[in-house]
C-alpha positions as CSV (number, residue, x, y, z in Angstrom):
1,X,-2.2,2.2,-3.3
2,X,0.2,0.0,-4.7
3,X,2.2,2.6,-6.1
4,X,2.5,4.5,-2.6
5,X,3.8,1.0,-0.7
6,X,5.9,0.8,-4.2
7,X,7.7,4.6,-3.2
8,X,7.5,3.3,1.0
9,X,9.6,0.2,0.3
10,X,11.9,2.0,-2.0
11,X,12.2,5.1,0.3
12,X,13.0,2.3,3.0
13,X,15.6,0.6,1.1
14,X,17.2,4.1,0.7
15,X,17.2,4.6,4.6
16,X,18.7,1.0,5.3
17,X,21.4,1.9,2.9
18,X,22.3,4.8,4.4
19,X,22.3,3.1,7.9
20,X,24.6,1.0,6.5
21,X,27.1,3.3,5.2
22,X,27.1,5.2,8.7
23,X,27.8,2.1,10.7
24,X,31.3,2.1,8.9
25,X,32.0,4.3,11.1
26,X,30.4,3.7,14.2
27,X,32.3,1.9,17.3
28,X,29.5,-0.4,17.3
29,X,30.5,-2.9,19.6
30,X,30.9,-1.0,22.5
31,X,27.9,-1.1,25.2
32,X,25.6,-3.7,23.3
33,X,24.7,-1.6,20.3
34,X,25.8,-3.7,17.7
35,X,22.6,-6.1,19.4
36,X,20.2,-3.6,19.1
37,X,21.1,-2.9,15.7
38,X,20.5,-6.5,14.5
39,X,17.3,-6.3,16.4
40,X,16.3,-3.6,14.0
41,X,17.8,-4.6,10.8
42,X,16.2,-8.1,11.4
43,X,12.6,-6.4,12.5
44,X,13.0,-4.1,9.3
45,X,13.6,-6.8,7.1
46,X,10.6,-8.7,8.5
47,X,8.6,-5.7,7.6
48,X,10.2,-4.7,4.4
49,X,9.0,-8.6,3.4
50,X,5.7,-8.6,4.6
51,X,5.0,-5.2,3.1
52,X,6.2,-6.6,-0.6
53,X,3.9,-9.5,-0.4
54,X,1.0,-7.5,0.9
55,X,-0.1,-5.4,-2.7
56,X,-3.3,-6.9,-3.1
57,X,-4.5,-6.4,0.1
58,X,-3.9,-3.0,0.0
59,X,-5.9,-2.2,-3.2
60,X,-9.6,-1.3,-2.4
61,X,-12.4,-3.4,-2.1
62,X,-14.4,-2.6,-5.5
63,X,-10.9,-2.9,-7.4
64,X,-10.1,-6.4,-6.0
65,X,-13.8,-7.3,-7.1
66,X,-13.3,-6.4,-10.8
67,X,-10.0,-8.3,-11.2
68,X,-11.5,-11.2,-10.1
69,X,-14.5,-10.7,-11.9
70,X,-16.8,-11.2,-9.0
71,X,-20.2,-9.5,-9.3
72,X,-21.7,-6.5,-7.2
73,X,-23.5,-6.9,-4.5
C-alpha cells in the first residue's frame, strides 16, 4: 500500500507542477480566481502532508502486527 500512496503523492506533485506552469499564463486576478486558487493549493498541500505522514496506517493489519512483533490473536 505504501508504494501506491508513494506513486499518488508523486503523480500529485506532477499535477501541482503543471498547475503551476499554466497559471503563468492565466489573467488570474480578474473575478476572484486568484482566491480560489489559494484555496486549493493550500487544501492540496494540507492533503499532500497528511497523506506523507499517514504510511503506516495504510499498511494492513497483520503486517503492522509483525513489525511490531506483537503476537496473533
Amino acid at each position: 500500500m505504501s508504494q501506491e500512496l508513494t506513486t499518488a503523492l508523486e503523480c500529485m506533485d506532477k499535477s501541482m507542477r503543471q498547475l503551476r506552469l499554466a497559471m503563468l499564463d492565466v489573467p488570474y486576478r480578474r473575478e476572484g480566481f486568484k482566491s480560489q486558487h489559494n484555496v486549493f493549493v493550500r487544501s492540496v498541500a494540507v492533503l499532500r502532508t497528511s497523506l506523507s505522514y499517514s504510511p503506516s496506517q495504510l499498511e494492513p493489519l497483520s503486517a503492522r502486527r509483525r513489525r511490531r512483533g506483537s503476537p496473533r490473536k
